[in-house]
C-alpha positions in Angstrom: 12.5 26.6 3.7 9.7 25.1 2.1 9.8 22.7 -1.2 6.8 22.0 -3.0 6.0 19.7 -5.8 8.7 17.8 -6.3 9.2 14.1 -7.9 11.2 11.1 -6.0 14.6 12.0 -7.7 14.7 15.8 -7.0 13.6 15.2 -3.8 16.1 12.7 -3.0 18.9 14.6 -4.7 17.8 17.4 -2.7 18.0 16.0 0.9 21.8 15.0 -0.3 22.9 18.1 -1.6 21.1 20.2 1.8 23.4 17.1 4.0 26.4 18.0 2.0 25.7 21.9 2.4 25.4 21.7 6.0 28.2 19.3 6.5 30.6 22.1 4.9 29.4 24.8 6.8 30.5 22.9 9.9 29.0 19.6 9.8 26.0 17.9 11.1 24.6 15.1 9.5 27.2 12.5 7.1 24.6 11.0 5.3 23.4 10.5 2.1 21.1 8.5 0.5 23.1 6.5 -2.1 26.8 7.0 -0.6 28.0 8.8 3.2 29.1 12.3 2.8 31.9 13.0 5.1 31.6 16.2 7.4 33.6 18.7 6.8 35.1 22.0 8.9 36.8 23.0 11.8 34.5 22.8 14.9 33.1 19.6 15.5 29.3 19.7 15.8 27.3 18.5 19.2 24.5 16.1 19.1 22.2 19.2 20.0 23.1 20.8 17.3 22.6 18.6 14.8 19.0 17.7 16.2 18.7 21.7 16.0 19.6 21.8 12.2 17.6 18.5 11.3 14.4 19.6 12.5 14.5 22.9 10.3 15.6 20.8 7.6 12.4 18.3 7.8 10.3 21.4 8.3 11.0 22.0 5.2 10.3 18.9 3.2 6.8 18.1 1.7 7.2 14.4 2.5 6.7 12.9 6.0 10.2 12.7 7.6 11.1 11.8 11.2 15.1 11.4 12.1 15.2 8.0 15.0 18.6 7.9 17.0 20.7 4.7 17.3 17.6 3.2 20.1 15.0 4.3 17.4 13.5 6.9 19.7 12.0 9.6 17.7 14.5 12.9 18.0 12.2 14.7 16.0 9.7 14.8 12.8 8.1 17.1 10.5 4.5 18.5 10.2 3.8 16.1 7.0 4.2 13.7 9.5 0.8 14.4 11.1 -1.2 15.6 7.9 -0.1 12.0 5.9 0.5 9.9 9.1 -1.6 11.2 12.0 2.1 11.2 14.1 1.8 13.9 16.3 3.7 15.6 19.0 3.5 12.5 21.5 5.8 10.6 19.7 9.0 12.6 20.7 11.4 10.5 22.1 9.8 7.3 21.6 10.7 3.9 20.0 9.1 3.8 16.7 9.6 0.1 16.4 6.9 0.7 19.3 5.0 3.3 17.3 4.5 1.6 14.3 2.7 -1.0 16.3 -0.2 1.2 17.3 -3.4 0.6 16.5 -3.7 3.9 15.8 -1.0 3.6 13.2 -1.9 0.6 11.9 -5.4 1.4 11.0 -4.1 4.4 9.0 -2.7 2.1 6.3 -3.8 -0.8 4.2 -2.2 -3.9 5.6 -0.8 -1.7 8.9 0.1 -4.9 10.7 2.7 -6.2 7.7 4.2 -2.4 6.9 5.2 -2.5 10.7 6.5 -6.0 10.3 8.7 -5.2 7.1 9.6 -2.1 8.6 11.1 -3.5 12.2 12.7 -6.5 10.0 14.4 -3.8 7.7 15.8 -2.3 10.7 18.0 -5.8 11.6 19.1 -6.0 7.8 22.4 -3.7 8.5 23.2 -2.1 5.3 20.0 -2.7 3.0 17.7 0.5 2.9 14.1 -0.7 1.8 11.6 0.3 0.0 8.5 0.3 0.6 4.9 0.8 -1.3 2.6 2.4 1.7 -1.6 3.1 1.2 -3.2 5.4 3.3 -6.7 4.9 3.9 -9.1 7.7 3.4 -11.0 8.4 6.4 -12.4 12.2 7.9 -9.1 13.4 9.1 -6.5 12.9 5.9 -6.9 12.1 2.3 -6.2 8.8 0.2 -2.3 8.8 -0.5 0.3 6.3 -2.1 3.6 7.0 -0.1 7.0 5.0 -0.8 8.7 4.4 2.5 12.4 4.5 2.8 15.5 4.2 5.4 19.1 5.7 5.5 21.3 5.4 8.4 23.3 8.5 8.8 27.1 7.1 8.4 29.3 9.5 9.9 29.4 12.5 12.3 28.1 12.5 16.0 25.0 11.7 14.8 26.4 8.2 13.5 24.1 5.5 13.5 21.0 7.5 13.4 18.0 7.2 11.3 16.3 9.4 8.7 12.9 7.5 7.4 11.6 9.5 4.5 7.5 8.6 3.6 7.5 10.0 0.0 3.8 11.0 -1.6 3.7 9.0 -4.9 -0.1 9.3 -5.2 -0.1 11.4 -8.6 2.6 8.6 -10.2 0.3 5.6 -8.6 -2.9 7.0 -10.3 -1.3 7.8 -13.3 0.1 4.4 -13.5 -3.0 2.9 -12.9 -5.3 4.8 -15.1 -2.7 4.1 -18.2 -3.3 0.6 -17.0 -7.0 0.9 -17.2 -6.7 2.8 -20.8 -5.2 -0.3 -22.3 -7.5 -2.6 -20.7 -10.3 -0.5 -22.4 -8.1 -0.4 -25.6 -8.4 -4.4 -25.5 -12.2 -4.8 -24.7 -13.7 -2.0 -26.6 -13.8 0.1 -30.1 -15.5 3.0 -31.3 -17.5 5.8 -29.2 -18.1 3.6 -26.7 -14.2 3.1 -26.2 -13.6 6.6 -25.8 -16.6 7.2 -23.5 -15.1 4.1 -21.2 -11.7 5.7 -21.4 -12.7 9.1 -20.2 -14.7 7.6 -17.3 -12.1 5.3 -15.9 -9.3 8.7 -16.4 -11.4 11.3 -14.6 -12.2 8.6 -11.9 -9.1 7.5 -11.3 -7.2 10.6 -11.4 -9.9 11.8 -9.1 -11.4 14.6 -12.3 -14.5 16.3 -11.8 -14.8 15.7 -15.7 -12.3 15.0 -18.6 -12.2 15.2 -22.3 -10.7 13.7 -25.7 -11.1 16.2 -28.2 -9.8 16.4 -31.6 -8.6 19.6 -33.7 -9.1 20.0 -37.4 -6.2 21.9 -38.6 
C-alpha cells in the first residue's frame, strides 16, 4: 500500500480507520489517535504478529513512522524514516530516548538538542500526546522539510503500552503560511509596480518557484 499526498487530517483519519480495519479482521493494534479502538475477533493476536502487520502498515505511509514498545526500543520503522530522518536500519531494537540523542540526529534538525529534550519529557507526561514543530536542515543527503511530530500510545491489545511516533511533512503548509505572511508585510510597506514585483519575489522564493506571475485578464 502506498499513500501519497495527503494533508494532516486524511492522514490521521487514515492511520485510525487502517487500526480499526485490522483490529476487525482479528486484531492487532487498539489504538487510535484521538480515542482507543477496541480489538475485535475471535483469535487473539501474538506480539509477532502485530509487529508483522505494523511494519506493512508504515511501509505504506508517506510520513516518517517508527512503532517503540513499552522500553522504547525501536520494533520497527518505515523507509520515510531514513529519506526525512537519516534513521536507518541500525536502529532496530534500540531505545529511542537513546537515539534521539545522537549527534547524528541532532544535527539533522534545527535546535536537535531541545526536540530530544521535549520529546523524552513527553514520554513521562502519561496521557498527553504532543505536538511538535520539527525543521530539518538542508544538507547533501535530504532536502529542507517542516515535519510536525506526534505520539500515541497504543491502548489496548497485546501490543498495549506501545508507541507509534508519527513525523508528519508540513513543508508545503509552513511555506505557504509564510509566504502569505510575507505578502501582507509587502502589502503594508509598498504600492504600485513595485508592490507586485516584491510580492512575486518573496512567493517564488519562498515556495521554492523557479519563477511566478500576477497576471490580469480583460474579459
Amino acid at each position: 500500500m502506498v499513500f501519497k499526498e495527503l494533508g494532516n487530517s486524511q492522514l490521521s483519519e487514515l492511520l485510525d480507520s487502517l487500526l480499526l480495519a485490522m483490529s476487525l479482521v482479528g486484531g492487532v493494534l487498539g489504538v487510535s489517535r484521538n480515542s482507543p479502538v477496541e480489538a475485535q475477533g475471535r483469535d487473539e493476536p501474538n506480539e509477532v504478529s502485530c509487529r508483522k502487520i505494523a511494519a506493512s502498515l508504515l511501509a505504506g505511509l508517506p510520513s516518517a513512522a517508527l512503532l517503540l514498545d513499552q522500553d522504547f526500543r525501536v520494533v520497527c520503522w518505515n523507509p520515510m524514516c531514513d529519506v526525512v530522518l537519516g534513521l536507518s536500519q541500525r536502529i532496530r531494537g534500540r531505545d529511542f530516548r537513546e537515539v534521539v540523542l545522537e549527534p547524528s540526529f541532532q544535527q539533522t534538525i534545527e535546535d536537535g538538542a531541545e526536540l530530544a529534550h521535549k520529546i523524552r519529557t513527553g514520554y513521562l507526561n502519561a496521557g498527553v500526546e504532543p505536538r511538535l514543530e520539527v525543521h530539518v536542515l538542508e544538507s547533501p543527503d535530504r532536502a529542507e522539510r517542516w515535519l510536525e511530530y506526534s505520539s500515541s500510545v497504543i491502548e489496548t491489545g497485546p501490543c498495549a503500552g506501545w508507541r507509534l511516533e508519527i513525523f508528519d511533512d508540513i513543508s508545503v503548509q509552513h511555506r505557504t503560511k509564510s509566504a502569505l505572511g510575507t505578502i501582507y508585510s509587502e502589502l503594508s510597506a509598498r504600492t504600485g509596480n513595485e508592490f507586485f514585483r516584491s510580492v512575486v519575489r518573496h512567493l517564488a522564493s519562498t515556495l521554492k518557484m523557479d519563477f511566478a506571475v500576477i497576471a490580469g485578464f480583460n474579459r
